[in-house]
C-alpha positions in Angstrom: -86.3 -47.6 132.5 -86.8 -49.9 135.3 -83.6 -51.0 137.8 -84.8 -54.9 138.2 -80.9 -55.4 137.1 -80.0 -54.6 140.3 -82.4 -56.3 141.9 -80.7 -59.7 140.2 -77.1 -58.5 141.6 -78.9 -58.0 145.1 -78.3 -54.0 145.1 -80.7 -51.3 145.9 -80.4 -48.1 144.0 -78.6 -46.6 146.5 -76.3 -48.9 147.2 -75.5 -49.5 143.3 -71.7 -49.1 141.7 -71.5 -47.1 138.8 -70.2 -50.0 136.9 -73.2 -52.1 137.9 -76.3 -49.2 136.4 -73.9 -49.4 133.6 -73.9 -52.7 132.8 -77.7 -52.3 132.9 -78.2 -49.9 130.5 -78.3 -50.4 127.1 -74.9 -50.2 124.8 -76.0 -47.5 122.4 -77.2 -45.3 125.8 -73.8 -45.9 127.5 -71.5 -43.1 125.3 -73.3 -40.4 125.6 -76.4 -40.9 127.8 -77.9 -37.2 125.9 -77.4 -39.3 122.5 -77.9 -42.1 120.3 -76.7 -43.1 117.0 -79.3 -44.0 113.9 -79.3 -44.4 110.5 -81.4 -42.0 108.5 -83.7 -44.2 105.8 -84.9 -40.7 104.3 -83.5 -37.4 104.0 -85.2 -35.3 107.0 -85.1 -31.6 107.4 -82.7 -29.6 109.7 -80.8 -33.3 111.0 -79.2 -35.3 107.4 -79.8 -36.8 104.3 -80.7 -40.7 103.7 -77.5 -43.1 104.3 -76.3 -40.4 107.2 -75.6 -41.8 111.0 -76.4 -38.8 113.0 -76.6 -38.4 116.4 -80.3 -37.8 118.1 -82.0 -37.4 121.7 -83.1 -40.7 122.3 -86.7 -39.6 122.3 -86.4 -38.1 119.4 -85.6 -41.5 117.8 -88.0 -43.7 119.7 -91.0 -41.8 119.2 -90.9 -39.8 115.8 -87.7 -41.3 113.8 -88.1 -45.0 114.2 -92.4 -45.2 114.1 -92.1 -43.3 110.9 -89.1 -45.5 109.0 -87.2 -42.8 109.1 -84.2 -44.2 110.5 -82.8 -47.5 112.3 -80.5 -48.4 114.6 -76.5 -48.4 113.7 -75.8 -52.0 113.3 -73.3 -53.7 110.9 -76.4 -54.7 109.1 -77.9 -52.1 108.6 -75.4 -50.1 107.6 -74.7 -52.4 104.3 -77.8 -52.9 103.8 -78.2 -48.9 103.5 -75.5 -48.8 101.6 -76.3 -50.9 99.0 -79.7 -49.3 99.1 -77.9 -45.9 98.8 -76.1 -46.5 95.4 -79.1 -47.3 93.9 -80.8 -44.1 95.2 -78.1 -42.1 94.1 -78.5 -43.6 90.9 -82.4 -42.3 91.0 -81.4 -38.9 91.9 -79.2 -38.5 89.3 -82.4 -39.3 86.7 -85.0 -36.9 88.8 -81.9 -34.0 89.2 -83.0 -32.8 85.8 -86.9 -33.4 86.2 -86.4 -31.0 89.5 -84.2 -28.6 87.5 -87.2 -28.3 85.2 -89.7 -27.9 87.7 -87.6 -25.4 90.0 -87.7 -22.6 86.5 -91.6 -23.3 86.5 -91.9 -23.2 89.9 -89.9 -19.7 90.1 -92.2 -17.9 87.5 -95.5 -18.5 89.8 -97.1 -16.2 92.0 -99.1 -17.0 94.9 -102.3 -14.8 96.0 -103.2 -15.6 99.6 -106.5 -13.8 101.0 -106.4 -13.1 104.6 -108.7 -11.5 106.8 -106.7 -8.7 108.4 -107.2 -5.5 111.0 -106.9 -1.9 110.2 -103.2 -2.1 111.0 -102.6 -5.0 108.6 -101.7 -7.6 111.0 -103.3 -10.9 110.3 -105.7 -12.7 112.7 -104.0 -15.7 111.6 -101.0 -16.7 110.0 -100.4 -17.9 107.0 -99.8 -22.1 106.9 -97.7 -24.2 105.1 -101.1 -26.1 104.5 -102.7 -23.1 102.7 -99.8 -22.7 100.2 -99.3 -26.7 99.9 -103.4 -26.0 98.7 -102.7 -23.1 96.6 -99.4 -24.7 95.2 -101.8 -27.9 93.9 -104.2 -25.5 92.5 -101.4 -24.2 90.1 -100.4 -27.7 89.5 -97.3 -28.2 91.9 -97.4 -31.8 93.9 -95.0 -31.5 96.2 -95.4 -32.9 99.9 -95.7 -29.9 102.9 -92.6 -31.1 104.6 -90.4 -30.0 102.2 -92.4 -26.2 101.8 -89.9 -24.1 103.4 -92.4 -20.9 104.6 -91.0 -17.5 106.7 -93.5 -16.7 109.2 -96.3 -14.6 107.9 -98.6 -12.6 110.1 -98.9 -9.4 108.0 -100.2 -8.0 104.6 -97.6 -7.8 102.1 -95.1 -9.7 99.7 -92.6 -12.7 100.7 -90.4 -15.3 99.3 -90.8 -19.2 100.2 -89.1 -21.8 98.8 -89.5 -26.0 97.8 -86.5 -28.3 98.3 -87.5 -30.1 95.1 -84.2 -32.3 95.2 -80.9 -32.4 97.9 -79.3 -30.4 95.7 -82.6 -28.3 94.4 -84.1 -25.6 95.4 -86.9 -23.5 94.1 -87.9 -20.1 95.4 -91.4 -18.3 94.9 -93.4 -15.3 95.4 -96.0 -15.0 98.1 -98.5 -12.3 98.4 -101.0 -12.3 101.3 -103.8 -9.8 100.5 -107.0 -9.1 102.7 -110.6 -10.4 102.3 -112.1 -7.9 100.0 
């Protein structure tokens, strides 16, 4: 962020007032300068679901939230607009809760097979991906996105458990078992 603000006061950097960077800042950036406000458009993992104003590094929010439509800025705007947006999404979810309800007890009695090449020791020489068990998922007739594939981190033979966040409020769970290259 450039300091030509000061330059129209007839300051140098060093020579600034607080009050003066301050009034060149943006609004949103003057609070917390570690922080910004946005409105989430979509649920995203590990930060809110859609309709939530949640605070993010701005970084975070210039180059991944806002590029992607994930989220806008808090303005008055917005935030009705969002929320007349959000009734009617919460109407939708209340139709696909029993569509997901339905899909989670299919999705529980699968089994995935993963071959790996392995060492003696068992260890992989690769992990396993969300990518491979999006693939293997789509083979047994699942289409759900990879974002929402919630995976442990797999670098050895043997069994584990991975679950789908089918809806906000459902979650299916599933069997993994990583095998070597016969």
């Amino acid at each position: 962020m450039g300091y030509g603000c000061l330059a129209k006061k007839g300051l140098t950097l060093a020579e600034k007032p607080d009050n003066v960077l301050n009034s060149c800042l943006p609004r949103f950036l003057l609070e917390d300068s570690l922080t910004m406000q946005v409105l989430l458009k979509e649920a995203v993992v590990k930060l809110g679901n859609r309709g939530d104003v949640v605070k993010v590094a701005p970084g975070y929010a210039r180059n991944y939230l806002l590029p992607k439509s994930l989220a806008v800025l808090v303005t008055e705007g917005n935030k009705r607009q969002l929320e007349i947006e959000k009734r009617n999404y919460e109407k939708r979810l209340l139709e696909t809760k029993a569509v997901a309800e339905e899909a989670k007890a299919r999705l529980e009695e699968i089994h995935l097979e993963v071959e790996k090449r392995a060492g003696d020791n068992g260890s992989l020489f690769g992990g396993v991906t969300v990518h491979e068990i999006h693939r293997a998922l789509l083979t047994e007739g699942f289409e759900v996105e990879r974002r929402v594939i919630e995976l442990p981190h797999i670098k050895e033979l043997g069994e584990y458990t991975a679950s789908v966040r089918l809806h906000p409020e459902v979650s299916a769970e599933f069997s993994i078992t990583v095998k070597p290259v016969a």
